[in-house]
MIPARO-378915 format. One line per 10 residues: their letters; for each residue y, x, z of C-alpha. Coordinates in Angstrom, 1 decimal. Example, Ala and Ser with C-alpha at 12.3 -4.5 7.8 and 13.67 -1.06 7.14 Angstrom:
// residues 2
AS> -4.5 12.3 7.8 | -1.1 13.7 7.1;
END
This chain:
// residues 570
XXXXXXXXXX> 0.0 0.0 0.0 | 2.3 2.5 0.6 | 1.7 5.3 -2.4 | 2.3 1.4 -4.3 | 5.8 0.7 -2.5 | 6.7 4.4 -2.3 | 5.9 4.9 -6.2 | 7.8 1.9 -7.4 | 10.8 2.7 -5.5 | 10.8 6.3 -7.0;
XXXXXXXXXX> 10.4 4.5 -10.6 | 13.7 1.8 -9.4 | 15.8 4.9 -7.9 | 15.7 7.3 -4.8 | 16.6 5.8 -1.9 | 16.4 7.3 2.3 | 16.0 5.3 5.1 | 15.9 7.3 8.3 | 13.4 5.4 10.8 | 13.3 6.4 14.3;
XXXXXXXXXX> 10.0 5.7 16.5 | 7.3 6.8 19.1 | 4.4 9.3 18.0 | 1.2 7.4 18.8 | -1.6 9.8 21.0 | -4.0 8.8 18.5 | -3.8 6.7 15.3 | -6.8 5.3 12.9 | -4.4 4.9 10.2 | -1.6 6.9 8.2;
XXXXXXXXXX> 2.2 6.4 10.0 | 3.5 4.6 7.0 | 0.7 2.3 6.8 | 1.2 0.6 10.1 | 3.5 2.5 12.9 | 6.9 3.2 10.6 | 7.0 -0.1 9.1 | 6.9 -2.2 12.0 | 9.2 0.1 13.7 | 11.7 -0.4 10.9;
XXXXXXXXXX> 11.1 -3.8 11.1 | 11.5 -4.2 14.7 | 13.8 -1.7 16.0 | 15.7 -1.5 13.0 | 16.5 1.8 10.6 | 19.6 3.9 9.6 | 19.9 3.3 5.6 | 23.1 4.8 3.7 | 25.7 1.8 3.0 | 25.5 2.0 -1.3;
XXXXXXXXXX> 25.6 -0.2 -3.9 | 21.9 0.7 -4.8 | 19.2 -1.3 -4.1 | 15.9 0.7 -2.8 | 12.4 0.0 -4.5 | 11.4 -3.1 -3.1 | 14.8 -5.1 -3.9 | 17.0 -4.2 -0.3 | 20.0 -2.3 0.7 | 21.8 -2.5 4.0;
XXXXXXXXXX> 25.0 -4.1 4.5 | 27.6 -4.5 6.6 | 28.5 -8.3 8.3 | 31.4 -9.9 9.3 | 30.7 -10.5 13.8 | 33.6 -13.7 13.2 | 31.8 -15.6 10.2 | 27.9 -15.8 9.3 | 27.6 -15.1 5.3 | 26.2 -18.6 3.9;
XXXXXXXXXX> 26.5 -17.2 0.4 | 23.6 -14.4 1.4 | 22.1 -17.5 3.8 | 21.6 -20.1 0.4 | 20.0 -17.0 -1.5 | 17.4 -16.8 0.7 | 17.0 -20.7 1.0 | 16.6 -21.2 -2.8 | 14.4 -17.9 -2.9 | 12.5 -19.7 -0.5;
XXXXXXXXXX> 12.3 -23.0 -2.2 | 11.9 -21.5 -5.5 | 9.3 -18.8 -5.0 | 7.5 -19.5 -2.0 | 4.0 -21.8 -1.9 | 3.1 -24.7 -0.4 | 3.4 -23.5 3.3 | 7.2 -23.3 2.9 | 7.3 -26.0 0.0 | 4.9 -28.9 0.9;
XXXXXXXXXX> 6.1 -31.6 -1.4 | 8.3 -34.8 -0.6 | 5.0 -36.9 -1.4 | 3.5 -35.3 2.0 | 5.8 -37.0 4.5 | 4.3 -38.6 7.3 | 7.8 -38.8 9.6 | 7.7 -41.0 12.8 | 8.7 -44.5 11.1 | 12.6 -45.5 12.3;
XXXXXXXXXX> 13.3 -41.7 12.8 | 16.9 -41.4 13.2 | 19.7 -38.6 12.7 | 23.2 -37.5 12.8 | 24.8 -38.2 9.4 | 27.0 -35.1 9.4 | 29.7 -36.2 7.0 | 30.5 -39.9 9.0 | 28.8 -38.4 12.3 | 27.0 -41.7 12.9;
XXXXXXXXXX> 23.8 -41.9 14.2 | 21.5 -43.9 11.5 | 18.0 -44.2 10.1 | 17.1 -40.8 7.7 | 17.2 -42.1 4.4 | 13.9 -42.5 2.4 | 13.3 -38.7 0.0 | 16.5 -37.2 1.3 | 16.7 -33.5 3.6 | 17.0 -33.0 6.6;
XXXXXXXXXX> 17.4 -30.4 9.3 | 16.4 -30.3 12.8 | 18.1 -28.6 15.8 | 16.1 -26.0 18.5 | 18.6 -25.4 21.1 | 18.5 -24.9 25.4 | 19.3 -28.1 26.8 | 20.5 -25.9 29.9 | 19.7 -27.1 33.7 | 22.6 -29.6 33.9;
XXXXXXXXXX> 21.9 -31.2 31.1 | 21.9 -35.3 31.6 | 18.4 -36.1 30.1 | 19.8 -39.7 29.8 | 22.6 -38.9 27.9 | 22.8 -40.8 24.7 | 25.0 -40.6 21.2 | 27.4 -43.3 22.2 | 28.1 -42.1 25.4 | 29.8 -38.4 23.3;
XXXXXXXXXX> 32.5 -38.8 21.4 | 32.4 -35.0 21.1 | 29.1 -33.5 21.3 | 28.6 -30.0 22.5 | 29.7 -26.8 20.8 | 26.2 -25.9 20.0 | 25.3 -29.4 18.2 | 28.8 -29.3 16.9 | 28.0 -25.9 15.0 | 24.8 -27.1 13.8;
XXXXXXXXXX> 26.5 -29.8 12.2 | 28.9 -27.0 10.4 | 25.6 -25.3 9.4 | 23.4 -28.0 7.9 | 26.6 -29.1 5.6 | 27.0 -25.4 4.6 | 23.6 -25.7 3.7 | 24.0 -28.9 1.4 | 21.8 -30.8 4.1 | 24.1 -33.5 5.6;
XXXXXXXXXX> 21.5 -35.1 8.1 | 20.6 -33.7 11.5 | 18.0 -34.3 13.6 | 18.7 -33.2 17.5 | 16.3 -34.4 20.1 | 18.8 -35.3 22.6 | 20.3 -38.1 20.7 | 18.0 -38.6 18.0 | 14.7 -39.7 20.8 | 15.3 -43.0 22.2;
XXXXXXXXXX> 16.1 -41.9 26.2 | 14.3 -45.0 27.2 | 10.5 -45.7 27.4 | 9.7 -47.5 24.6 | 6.9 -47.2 21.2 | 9.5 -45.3 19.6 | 10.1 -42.9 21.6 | 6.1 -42.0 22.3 | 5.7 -42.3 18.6 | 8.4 -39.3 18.1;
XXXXXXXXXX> 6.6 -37.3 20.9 | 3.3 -37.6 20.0 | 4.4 -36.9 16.0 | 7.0 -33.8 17.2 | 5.2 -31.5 15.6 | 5.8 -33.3 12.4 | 9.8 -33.6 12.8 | 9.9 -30.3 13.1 | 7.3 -28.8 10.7 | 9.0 -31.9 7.8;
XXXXXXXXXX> 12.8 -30.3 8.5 | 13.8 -28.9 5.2 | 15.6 -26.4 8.0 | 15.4 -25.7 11.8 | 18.5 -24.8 12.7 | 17.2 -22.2 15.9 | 20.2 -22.0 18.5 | 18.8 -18.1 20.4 | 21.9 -17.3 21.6 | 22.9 -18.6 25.0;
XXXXXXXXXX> 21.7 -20.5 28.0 | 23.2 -24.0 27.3 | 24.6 -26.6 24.5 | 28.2 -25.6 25.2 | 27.8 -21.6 24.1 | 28.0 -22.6 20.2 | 26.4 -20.4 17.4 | 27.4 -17.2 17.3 | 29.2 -16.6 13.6 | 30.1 -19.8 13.5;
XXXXXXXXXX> 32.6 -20.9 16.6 | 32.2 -17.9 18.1 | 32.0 -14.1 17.2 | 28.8 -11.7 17.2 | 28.6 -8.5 19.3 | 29.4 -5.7 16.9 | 27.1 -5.3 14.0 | 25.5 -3.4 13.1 | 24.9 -1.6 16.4 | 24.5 2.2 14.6;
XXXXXXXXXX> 27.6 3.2 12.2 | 27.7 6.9 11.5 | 30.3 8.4 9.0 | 29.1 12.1 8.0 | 31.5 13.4 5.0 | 30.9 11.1 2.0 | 28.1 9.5 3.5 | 28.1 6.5 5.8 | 25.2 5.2 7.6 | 24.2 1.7 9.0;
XXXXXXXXXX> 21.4 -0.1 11.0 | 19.4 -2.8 9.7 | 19.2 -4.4 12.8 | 16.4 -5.5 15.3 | 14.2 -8.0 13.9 | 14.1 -11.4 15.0 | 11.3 -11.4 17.7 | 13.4 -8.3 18.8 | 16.5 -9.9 18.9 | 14.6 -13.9 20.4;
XXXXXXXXXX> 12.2 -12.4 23.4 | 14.5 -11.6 26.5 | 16.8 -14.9 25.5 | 16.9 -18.6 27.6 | 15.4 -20.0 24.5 | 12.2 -17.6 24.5 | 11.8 -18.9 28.0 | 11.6 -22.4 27.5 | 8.7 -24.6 27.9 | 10.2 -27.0 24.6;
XXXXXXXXXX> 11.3 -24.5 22.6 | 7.8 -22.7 22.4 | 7.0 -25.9 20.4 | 9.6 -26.2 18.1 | 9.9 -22.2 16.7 | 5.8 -22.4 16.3 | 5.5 -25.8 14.1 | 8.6 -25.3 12.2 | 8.4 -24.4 8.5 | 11.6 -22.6 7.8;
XXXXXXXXXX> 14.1 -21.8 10.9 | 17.5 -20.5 10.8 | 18.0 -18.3 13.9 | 21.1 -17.8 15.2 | 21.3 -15.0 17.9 | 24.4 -12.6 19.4 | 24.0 -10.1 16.5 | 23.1 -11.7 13.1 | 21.6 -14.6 11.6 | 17.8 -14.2 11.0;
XXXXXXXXXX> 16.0 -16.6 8.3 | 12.3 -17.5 9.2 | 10.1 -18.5 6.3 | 6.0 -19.2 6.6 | 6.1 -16.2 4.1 | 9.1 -13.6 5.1 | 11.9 -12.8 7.1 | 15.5 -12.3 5.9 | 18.1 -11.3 7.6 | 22.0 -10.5 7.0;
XXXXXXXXXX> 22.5 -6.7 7.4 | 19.6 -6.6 4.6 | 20.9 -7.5 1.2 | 18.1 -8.5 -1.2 | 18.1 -7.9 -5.3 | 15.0 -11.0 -6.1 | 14.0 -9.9 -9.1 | 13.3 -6.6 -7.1 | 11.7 -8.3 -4.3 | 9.8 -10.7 -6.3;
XXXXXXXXXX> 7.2 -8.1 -6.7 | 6.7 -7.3 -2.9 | 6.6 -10.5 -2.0 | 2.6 -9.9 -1.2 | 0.9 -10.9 2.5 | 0.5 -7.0 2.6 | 3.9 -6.3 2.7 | 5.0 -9.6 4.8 | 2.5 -10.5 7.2 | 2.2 -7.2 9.4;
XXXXXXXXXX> 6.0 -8.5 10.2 | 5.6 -12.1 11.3 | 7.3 -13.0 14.8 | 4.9 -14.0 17.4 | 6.9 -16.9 18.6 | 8.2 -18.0 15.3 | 5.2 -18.6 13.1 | 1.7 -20.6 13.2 | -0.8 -21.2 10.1 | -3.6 -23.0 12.0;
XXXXXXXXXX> -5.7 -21.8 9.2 | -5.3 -18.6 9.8 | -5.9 -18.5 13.9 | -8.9 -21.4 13.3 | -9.5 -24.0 16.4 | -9.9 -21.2 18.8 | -6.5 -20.0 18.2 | -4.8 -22.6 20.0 | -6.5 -21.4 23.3 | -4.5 -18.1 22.9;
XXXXXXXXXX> -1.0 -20.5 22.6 | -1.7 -22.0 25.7 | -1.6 -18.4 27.6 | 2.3 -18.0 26.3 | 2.8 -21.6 26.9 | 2.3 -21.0 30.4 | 4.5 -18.3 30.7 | 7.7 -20.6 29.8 | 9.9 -22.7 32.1 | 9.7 -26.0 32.5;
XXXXXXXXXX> 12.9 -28.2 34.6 | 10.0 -31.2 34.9 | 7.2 -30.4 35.7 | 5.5 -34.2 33.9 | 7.0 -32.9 30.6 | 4.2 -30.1 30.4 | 2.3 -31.9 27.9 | 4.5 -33.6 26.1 | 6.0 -30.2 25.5 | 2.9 -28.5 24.5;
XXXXXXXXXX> 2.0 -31.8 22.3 | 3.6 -30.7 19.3 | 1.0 -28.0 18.7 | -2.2 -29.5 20.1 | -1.4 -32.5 17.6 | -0.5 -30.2 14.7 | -3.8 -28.4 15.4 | -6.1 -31.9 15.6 | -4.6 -32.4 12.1 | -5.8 -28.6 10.3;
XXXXXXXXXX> -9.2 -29.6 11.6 | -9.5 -33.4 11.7 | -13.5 -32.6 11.8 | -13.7 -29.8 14.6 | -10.3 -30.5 16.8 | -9.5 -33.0 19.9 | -7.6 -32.1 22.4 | -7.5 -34.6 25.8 | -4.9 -34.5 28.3 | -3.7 -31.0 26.9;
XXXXXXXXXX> -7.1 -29.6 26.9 | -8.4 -28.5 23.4 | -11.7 -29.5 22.7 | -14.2 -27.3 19.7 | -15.6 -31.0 18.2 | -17.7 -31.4 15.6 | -19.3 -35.4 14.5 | -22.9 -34.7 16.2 | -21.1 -34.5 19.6 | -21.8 -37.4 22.4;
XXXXXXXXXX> -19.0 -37.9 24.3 | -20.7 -36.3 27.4 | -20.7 -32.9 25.0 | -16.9 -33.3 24.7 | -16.5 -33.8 28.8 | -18.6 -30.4 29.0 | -16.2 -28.8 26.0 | -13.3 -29.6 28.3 | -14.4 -28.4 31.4 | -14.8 -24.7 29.9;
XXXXXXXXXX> -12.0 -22.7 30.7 | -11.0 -20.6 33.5 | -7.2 -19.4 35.0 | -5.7 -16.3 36.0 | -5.5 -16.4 39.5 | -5.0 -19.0 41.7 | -3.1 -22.1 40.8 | -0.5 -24.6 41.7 | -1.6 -27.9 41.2 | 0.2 -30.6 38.5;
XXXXXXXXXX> -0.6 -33.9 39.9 | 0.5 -35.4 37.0 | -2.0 -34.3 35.0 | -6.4 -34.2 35.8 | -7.6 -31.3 37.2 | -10.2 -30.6 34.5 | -7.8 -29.9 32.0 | -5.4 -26.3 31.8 | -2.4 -28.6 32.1 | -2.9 -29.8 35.6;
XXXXXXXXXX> -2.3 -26.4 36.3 | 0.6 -24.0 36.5 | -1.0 -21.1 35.4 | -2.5 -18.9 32.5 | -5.4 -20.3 31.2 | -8.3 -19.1 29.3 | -11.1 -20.7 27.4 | -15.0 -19.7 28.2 | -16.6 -22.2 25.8 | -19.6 -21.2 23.6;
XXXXXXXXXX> -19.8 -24.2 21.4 | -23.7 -23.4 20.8 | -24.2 -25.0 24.4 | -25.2 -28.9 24.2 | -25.9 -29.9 28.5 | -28.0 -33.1 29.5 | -25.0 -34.2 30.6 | -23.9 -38.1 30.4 | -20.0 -39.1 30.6 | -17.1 -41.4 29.9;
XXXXXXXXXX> -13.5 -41.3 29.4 | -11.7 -44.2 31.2 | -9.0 -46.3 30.3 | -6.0 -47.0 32.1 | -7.3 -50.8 32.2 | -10.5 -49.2 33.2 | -12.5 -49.9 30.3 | -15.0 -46.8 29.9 | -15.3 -44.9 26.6 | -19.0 -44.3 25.9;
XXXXXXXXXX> -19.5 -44.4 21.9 | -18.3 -41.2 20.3 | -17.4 -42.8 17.5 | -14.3 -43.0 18.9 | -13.5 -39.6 18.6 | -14.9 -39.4 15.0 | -12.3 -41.2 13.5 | -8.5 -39.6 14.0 | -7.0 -42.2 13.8 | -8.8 -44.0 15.9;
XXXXXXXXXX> -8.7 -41.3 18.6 | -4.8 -40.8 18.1 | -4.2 -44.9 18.7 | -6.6 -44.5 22.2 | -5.3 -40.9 23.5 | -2.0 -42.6 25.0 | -4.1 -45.1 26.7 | -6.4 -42.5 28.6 | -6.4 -42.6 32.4 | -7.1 -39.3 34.2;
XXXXXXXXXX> -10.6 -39.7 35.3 | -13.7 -39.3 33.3 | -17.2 -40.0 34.5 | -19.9 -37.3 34.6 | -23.4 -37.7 35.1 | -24.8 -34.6 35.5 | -27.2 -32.1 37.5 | -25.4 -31.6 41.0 | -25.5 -28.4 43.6 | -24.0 -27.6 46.6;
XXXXXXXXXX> -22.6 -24.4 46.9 | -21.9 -22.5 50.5 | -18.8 -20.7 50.1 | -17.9 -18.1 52.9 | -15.5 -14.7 53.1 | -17.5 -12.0 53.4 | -16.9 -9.9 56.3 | -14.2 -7.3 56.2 | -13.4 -8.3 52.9 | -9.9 -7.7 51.5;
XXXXXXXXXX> -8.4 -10.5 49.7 | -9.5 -9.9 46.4 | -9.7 -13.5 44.9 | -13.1 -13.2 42.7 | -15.2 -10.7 44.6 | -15.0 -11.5 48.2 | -16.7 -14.5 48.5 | -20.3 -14.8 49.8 | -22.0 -17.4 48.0 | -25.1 -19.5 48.3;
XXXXXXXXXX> -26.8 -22.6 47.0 | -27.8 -25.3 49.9 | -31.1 -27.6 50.2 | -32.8 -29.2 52.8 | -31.4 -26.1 55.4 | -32.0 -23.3 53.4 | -30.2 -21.1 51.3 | -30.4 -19.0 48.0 | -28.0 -16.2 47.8 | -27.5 -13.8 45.0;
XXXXXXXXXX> -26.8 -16.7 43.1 | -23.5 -14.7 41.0 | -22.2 -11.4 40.0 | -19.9 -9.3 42.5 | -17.0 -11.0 40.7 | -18.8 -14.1 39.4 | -16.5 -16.7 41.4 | -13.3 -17.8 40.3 | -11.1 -20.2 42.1 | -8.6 -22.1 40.2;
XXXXXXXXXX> -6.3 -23.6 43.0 | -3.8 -21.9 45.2 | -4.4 -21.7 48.7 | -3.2 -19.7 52.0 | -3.5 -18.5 54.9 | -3.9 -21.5 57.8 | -3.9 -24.4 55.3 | -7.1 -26.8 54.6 | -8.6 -25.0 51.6 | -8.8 -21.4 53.4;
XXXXXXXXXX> -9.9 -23.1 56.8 | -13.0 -24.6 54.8 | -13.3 -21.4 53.2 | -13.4 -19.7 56.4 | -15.8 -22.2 58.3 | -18.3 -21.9 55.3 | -17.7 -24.9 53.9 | -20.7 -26.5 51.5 | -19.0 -27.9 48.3 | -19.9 -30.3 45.6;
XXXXXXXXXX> -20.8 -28.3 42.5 | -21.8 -29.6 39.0 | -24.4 -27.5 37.0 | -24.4 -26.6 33.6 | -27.7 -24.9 33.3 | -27.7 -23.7 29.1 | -23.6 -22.7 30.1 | -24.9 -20.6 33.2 | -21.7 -22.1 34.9 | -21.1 -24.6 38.0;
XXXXXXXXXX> -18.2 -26.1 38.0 | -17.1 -26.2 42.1 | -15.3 -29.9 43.1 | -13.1 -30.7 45.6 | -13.7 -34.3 47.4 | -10.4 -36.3 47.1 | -12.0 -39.4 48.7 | -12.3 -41.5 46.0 | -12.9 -39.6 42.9 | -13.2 -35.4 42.9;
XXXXXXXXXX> -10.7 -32.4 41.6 | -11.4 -29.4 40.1 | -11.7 -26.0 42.5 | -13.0 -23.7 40.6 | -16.4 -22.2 39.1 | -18.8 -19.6 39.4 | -20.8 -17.5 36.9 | -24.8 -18.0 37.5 | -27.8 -16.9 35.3 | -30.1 -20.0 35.8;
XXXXXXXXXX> -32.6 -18.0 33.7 | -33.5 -15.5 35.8 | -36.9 -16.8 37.1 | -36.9 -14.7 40.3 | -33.9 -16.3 42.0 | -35.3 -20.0 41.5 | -32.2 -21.4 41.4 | -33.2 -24.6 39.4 | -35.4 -25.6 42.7 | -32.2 -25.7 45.0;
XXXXXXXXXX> -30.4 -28.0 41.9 | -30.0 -31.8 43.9 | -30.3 -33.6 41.2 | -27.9 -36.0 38.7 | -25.4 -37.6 40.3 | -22.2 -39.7 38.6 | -19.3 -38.4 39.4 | -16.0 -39.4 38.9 | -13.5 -36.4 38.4 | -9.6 -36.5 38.3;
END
């Protein structure tokens, strides 16, 4: 790739860019086929300021900090729209919008139904903590700085409607305004443009080149004799990861499912593409870049937080999403799923024959599974350390949970295991054929309670701190399985017990811990897992699980199992 790109550009005309960056220990592959170019991506390179172009159609620039250059900005839009495929251009006739959905109309500023066939853009911004969630568009006869220069942008653009979440989302409860959350992901994935406010911690900072100036750009400016030379810039993951928006639960969302985001930060406006990144100190000739435009050349420099092709990741990528999920902020601590819907739903749709997802947890389906195979799907997953508890939200699934999750499932696994999702009504979900058909599914999800019934074989497991141990949370636990008086230990590896809810020193959790306490467990005996409950009186909670080989034929561990019991879990 890189005797390719270096030969053309001796071909075009001789070009230097000076790149700065660490010397690896030990590297498997040549510096400029991996290390140099993501550092000049990154981190940014010194390049002479000249009127020539190098060999793959760039040359850096100099930008005004007061105004952003919407010239260079509709270049790259109609490069986009003309040149890129179907993940950037997915054609009008593929709309599936939220019916009702309304938007700013930029030129009369009236909020009104998006017109059938016509563009829009949609706004990512930090709501900031005093943010009134139950303000609404007749209420603002001037709307913040930040929503204000979006406005500014999307007519720049030639797009006079704007979609902004705030205003646009009926405040109230009501089918409209589940309908928008549950189809989120396709608001922002159908924006022509996401308008990607990174700069600030709240609707009133504005967009920088726009009401308000950048920091100096670029940051490097040398002058040596004749010569002049000029940074290129961090890239835009650089430039996004330390900001308020990064940090946001919402915004992790809306930057992932979007097609084509505009980002604004402090030092220059960044365009996002599903196929490259542009960005203003980095002039472009097309015809020049036209023939790098290869997934060699781009993909090695997508940003993390800005770009998802399910496709690419398959079902088992979305378990990785929900790790930096849980590193973001939330203000409310209910709106964790609704916030994480966006991608769980745009997900279920890439794989409408292998995908669910219930209450948040993602589920590896296929059309043989009995609903009691999806229960067990959903119950695999573990958490880094201890947890604080969402009581919003069931305790089998990651999102009744504030911490980082991790899946452990092994889809090969089918447990004699019976179950049922219940309704809020009550009404028990039996027939899988209810999750076969998406539709279907998608019409019952909202009506889910948080309990499902499990009918599977049961345990109980004595769980006691060994002596003089320090309080390592997976490896200093003494565990046993209980029947009729005796016990079984050496059921578990040194570290084989992980505990998934928070507890301390003098509460009831480490006082049953320290009395010995026997607990419920469920067994899965092909998973070599039990799944440790918590008795909440009238149904059970998640506490944790613990690795155990039920194949080993010396420990005997399937004589100690109690047998099936239903349970119902919460």
């Amino acid at each position: 790739m890189g005797d390719r790109v270096l030969g053309r550009a001796k071909d075009q005309r001789d070009s230097t860019w000076l790149i700065v960056c660490n010397q690896p220990r030990s590297i498997d592959q040549p510096l400029w086929y991996n290390i140099i170019p993501t550092s000049a991506h990154n981190f940014g390179c010194l390049a002479e300021l000249s009127d020539a172009f190098n060999g793959i159609g760039q040359r850096v620039r100099l930008i005004d900090p007061a105004n952003v250059d919407f010239e260079a900005v509709k270049r790259w839009l109609a490069h986009c729209a003309g040149v890129h495929g179907e993940l950037c251009n997915p054609g009008e006739g593929k709309r599936s919008l939220p019916k009702g959905l309304a938007v700013i109309n930029c030129t009369t500023r009236k909020l009104e139904p998006l017109p059938t066939g016509v563009k829009f853009a949609a706004l990512s911004y930090v709501w900031g903590d005093s943010a009134s969630t139950n303000e609404s568009y007749s209420s603002s006869s001037v709307f913040p700085q930040t929503i204000e220069d979006a406005i500014t942008v999307a007519l720049q653009v030639g797009i006079n409607f704007l979609w902004v979440d705030r205003y646009c989302v009926p405040q109230q409860e009501c089918p409209e305004k589940r309908e928008q959350i549950q189809k989120m992901h396709k608001i922002y994935r159908e924006a022509d443009l996401t308008i990607i406010a990174a700069a600030g911690d709240r609707p009133g900072y504005g967009l920088p080149g726009i009401s308000t100036p950048r920091v100096s750009a670029p940051s490097v400016d040398l002058r040596l004799g004749a010569h002049r030379l000029v940074s290129t810039g961090r890239s835009a993951q650089e430039a996004i990861r330390n900001t308020t928006w990064a940090s946001r639960a919402w915004t992790f969302q809306e930057g992932l499912v979007s097609r084509r985001k505009l980002v604004f930060t402090d030092e220059q406006v960044y365009l996002h593409c599903m196929e490259r990144e542009f960005r203003e100190t980095i002039e472009q000739d097309f015809d020049l870049l036209a023939q790098a435009d290869s997934p060699d050349l781009c993909n090695p420099f997508q940003c993390r937080v800005l770009h998802l092709i399910p496709d690419n990741v398959g079902e088992k990528g979305v378990h990785s999403l929900t790790g930096g999920f849980a590193e973001r902020k939330i203000t409310y601590q209910s709106d964790t799923l609704n916030a994480f819907l966006g991608i769980l739903n745009l997900f279920q749709d890439a794989f409408p024959d292998s995908f669910r997802h219930l209450w948040g947890q993602p589920i590896l389906y296929n059309n043989d599974n009995s609903i009691g195979d999806v229960v067990v799907s959903a119950l695999n997953w573990g958490i880094i350390g201890p947890a604080q508890r969402r009581p919003d939200f069931p305790s089998w699934s990651w999102i009744g949970w504030k911490g980082k999750a991790y899946s452990t499932i092994n889809r090969s696994h089918k447990e004699n295991v019976n179950a049922s999702l219940l309704l809020d009504d009550g009404t028990a979900i039996e027939d899988a054929n209810a999750l076969r058909d998406l539709n279907i599914f998608q019409k019952i999800s909202p009506m889910l309670s948080k309990y499902i019934l499990i009918e599977a074989q049961t345990v109980h497991v004595r769980i006691r701190r060994k002596e003089g141990a320090h309080w390592n949370l997976r490896n200093m636990w003494k565990l046993s399985f209980v029947k009729n008086g005796t016990e079984r230990y050496g059921i578990t590896y040194a570290d084989g017990f992980s505990i998934t809810q928070e507890f301390e020193a003098g509460d009831s959790i480490y006082r049953d811990l320290e009395a010995g306490h026997t607990w419920l467990g469920i067994a899965f005996l092909r998973s070599d897992m039990v799944l440790v409950l918590k008795d909440m009186g009238d149904h059970y909670e998640r506490f944790g699980y613990i690795d155990v080989d039920f194949s080993v034929p010396d420990l005997e561990l399937v004589d100690y199992l109690l047998g099936h019991r239903l349970i119902r879990l919460g």
